[in-house]
PDB file as gemmi writes it, atoms N, CA and C in Angstrom:
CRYST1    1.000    1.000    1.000  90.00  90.00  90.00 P 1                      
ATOM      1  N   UNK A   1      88.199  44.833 -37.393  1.00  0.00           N  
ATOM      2  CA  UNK A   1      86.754  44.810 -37.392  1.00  0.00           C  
ATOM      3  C   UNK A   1      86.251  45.259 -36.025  1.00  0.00           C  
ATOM      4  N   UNK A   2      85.677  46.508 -36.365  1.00  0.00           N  
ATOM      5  CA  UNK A   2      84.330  46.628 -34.643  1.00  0.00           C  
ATOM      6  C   UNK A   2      83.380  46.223 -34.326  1.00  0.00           C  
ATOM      7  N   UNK A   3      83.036  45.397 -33.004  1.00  0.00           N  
ATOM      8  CA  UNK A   3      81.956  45.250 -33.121  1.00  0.00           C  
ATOM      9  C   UNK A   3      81.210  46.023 -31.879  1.00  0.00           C  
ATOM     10  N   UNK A   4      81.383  47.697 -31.877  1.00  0.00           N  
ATOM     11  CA  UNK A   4      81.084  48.635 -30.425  1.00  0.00           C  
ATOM     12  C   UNK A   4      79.615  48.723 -30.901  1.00  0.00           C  
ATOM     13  N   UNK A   5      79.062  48.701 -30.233  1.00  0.00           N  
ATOM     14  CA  UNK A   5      77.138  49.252 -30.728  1.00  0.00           C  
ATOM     15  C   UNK A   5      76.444  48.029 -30.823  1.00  0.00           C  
ATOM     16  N   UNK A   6      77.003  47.074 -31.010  1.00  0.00           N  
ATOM     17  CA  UNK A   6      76.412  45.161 -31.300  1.00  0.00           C  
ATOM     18  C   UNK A   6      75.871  45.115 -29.652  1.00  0.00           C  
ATOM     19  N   UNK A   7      74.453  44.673 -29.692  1.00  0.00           N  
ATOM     20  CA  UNK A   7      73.794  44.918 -28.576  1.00  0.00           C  
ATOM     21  C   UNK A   7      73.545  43.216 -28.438  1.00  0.00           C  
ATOM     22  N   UNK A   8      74.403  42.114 -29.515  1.00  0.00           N  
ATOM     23  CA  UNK A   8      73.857  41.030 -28.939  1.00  0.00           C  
ATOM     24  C   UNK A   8      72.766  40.129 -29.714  1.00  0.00           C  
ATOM     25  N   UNK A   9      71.842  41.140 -29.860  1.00  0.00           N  
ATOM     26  CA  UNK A   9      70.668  40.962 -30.461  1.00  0.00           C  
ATOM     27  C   UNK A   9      70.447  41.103 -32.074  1.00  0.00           C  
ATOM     28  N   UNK A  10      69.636  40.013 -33.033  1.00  0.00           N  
ATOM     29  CA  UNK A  10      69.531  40.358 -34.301  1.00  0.00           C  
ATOM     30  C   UNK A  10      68.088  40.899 -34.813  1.00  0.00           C  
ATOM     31  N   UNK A  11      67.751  41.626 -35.700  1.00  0.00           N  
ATOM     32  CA  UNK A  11      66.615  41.806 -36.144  1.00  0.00           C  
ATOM     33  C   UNK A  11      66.325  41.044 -37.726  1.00  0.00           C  
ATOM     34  N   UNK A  12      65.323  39.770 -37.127  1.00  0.00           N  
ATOM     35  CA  UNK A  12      64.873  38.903 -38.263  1.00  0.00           C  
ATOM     36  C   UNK A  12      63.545  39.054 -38.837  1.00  0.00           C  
ATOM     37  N   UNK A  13      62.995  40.094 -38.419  1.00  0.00           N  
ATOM     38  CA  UNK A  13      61.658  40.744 -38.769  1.00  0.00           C  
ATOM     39  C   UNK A  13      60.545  40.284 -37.298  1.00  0.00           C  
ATOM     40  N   UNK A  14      59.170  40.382 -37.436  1.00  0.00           N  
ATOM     41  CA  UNK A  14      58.363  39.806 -36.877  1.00  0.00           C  
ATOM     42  C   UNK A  14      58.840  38.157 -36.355  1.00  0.00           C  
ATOM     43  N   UNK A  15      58.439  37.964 -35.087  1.00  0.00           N  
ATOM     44  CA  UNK A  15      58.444  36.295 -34.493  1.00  0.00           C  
ATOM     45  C   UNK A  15      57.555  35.753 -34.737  1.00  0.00           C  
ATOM     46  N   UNK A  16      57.179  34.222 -34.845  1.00  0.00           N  
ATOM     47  CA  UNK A  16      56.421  33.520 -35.391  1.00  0.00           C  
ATOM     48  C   UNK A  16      55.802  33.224 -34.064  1.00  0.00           C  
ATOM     49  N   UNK A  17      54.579  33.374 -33.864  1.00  0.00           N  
ATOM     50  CA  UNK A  17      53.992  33.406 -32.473  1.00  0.00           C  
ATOM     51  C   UNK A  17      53.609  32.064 -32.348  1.00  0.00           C  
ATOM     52  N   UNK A  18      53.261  31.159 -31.715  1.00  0.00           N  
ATOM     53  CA  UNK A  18      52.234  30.195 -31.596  1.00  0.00           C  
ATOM     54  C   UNK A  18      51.851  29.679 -30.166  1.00  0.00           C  
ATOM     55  N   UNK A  19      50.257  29.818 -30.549  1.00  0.00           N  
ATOM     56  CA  UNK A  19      49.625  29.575 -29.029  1.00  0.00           C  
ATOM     57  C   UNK A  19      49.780  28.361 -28.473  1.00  0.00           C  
ATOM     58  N   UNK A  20      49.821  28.432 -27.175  1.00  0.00           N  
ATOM     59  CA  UNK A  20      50.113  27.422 -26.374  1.00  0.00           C  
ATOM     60  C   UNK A  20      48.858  27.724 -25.009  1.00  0.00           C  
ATOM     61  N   UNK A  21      48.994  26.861 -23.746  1.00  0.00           N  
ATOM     62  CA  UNK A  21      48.275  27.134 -22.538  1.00  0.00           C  
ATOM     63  C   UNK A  21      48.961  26.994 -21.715  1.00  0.00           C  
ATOM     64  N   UNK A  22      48.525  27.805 -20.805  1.00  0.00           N  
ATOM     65  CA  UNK A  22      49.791  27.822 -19.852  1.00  0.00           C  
ATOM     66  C   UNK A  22      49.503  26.848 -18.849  1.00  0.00           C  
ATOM     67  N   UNK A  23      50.665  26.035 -18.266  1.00  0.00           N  
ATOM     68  CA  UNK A  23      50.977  24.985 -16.874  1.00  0.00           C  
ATOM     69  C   UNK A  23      49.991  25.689 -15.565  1.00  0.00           C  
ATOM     70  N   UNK A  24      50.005  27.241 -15.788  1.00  0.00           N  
ATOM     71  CA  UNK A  24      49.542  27.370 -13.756  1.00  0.00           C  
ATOM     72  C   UNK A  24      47.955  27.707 -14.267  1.00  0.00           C  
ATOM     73  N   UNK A  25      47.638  28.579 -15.118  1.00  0.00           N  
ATOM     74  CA  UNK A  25      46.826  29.543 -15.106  1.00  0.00           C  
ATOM     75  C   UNK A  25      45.556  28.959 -16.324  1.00  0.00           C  
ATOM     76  N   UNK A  26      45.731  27.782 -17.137  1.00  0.00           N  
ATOM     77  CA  UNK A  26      45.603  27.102 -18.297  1.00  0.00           C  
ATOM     78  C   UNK A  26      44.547  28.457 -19.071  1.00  0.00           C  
ATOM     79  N   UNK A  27      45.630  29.596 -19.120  1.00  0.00           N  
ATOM     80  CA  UNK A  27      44.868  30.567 -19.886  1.00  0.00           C  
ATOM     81  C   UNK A  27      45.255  30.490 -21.397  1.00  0.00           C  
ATOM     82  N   UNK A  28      44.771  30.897 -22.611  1.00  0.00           N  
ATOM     83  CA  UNK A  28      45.487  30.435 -23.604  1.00  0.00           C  
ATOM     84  C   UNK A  28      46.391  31.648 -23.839  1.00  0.00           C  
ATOM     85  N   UNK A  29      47.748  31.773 -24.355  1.00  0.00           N  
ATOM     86  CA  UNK A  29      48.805  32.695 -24.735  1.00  0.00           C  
ATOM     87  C   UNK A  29      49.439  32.649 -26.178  1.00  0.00           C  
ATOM     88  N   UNK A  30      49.871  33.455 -26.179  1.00  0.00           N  
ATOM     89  CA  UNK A  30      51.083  33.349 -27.395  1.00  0.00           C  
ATOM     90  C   UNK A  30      52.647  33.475 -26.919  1.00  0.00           C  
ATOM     91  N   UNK A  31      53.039  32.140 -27.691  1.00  0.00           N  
ATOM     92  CA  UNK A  31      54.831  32.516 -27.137  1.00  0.00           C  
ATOM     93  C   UNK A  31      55.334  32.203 -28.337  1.00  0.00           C  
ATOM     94  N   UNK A  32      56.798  32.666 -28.675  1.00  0.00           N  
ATOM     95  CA  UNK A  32      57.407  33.125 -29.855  1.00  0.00           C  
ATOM     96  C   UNK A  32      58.783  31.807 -29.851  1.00  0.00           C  
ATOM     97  N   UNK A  33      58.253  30.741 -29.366  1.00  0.00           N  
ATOM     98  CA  UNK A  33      58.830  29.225 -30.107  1.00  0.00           C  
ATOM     99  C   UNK A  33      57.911  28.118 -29.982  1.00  0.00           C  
ATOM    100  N   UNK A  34      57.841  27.104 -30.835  1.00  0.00           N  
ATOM    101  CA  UNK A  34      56.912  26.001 -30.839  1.00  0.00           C  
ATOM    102  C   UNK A  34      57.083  25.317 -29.706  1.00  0.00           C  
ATOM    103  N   UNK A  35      55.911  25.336 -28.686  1.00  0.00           N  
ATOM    104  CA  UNK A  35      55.807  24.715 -27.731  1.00  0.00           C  
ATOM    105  C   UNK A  35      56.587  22.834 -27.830  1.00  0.00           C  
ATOM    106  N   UNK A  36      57.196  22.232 -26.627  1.00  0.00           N  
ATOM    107  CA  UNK A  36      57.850  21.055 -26.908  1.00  0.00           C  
ATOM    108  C   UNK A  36      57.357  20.306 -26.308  1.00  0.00           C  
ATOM    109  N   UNK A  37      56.311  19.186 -26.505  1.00  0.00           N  
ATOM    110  CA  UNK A  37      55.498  18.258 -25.547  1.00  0.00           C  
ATOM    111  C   UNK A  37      55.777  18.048 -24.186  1.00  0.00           C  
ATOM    112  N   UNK A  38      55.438  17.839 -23.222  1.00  0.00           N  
ATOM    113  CA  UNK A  38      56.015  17.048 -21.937  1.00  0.00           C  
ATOM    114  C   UNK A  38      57.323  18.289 -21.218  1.00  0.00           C  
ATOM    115  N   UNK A  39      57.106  19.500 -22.068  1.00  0.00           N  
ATOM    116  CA  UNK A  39      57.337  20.843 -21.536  1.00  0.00           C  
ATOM    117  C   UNK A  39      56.396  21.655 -21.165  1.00  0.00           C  
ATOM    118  N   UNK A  40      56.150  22.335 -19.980  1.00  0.00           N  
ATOM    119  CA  UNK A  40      55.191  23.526 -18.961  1.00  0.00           C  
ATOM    120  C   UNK A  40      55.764  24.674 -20.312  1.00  0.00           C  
ATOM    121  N   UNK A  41      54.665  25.075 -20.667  1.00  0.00           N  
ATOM    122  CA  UNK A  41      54.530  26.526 -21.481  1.00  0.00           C  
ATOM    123  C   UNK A  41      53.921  27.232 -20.087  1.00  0.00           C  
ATOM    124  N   UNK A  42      54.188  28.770 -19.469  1.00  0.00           N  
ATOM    125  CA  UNK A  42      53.890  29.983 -18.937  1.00  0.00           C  
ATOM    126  C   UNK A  42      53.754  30.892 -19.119  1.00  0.00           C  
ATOM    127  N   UNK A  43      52.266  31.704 -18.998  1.00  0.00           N  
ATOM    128  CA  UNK A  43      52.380  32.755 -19.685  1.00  0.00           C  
ATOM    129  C   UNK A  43      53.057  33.975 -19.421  1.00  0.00           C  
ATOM    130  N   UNK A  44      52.656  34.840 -19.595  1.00  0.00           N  
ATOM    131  CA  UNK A  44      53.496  36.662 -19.492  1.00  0.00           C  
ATOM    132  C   UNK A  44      53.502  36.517 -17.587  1.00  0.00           C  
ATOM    133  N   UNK A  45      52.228  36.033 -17.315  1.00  0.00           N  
ATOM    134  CA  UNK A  45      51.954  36.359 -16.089  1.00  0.00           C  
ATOM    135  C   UNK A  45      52.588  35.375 -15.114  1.00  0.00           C  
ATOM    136  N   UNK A  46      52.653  34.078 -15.181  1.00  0.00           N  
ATOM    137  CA  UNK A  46      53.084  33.126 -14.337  1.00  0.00           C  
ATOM    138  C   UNK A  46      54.613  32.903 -14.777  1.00  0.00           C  
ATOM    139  N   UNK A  47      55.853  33.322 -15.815  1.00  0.00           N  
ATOM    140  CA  UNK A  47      56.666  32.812 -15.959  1.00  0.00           C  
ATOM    141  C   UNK A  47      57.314  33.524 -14.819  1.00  0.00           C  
ATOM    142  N   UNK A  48      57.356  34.798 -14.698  1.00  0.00           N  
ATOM    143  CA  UNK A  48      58.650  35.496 -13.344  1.00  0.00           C  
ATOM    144  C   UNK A  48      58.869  34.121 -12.212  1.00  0.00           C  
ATOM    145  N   UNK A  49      57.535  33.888 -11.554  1.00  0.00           N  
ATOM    146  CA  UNK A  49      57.087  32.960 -10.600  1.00  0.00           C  
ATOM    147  C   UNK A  49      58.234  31.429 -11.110  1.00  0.00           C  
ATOM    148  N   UNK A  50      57.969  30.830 -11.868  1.00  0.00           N  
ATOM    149  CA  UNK A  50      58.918  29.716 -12.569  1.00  0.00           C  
ATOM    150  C   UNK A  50      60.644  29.630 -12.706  1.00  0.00           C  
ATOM    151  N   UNK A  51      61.035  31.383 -13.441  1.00  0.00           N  
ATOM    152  CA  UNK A  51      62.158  31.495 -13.885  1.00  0.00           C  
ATOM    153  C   UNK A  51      63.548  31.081 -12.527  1.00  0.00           C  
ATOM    154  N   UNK A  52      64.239  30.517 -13.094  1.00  0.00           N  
ATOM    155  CA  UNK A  52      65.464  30.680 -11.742  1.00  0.00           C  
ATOM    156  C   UNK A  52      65.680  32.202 -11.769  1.00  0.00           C  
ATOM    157  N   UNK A  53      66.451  32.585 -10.396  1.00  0.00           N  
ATOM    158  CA  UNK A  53      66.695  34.061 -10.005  1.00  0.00           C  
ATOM    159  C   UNK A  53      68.319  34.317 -11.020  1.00  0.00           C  
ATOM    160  N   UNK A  54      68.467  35.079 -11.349  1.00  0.00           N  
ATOM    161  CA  UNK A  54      69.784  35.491 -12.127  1.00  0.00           C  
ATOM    162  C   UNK A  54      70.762  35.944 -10.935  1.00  0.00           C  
ATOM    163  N   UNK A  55      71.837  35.575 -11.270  1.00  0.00           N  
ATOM    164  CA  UNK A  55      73.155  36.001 -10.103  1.00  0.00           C  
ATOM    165  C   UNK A  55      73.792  37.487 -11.147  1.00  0.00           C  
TER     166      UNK A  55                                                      
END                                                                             
């Protein structure tokens, strides 16, 4: 079995969006998992700022 060209990634159609507000900016957004209480949602704009740096 090959799996050369498998990028990792699946295609399940459209994501199920649901709005949330964001922790820095309390702008309202859309993010593509159900927000989890007593978790900081960030939007497009404030998450870089949040994320740990990748090695």
């Amino acid at each position: 079995m090959s799996y050369s060209g498998f990028s990792g990634r699946r295609n399940f159609g459209p994501r199920e969006m649901h709005k949330a507000i964001c922790a820095d900016c309390k702008v309202e957004c859309e993010v593509p998992f159900k927000p989890t209480e007593g978790r900081p949602v960030y939007c497009q704009d404030c998450l870089p700022k949040h994320r740990k740096p990748r090695f």
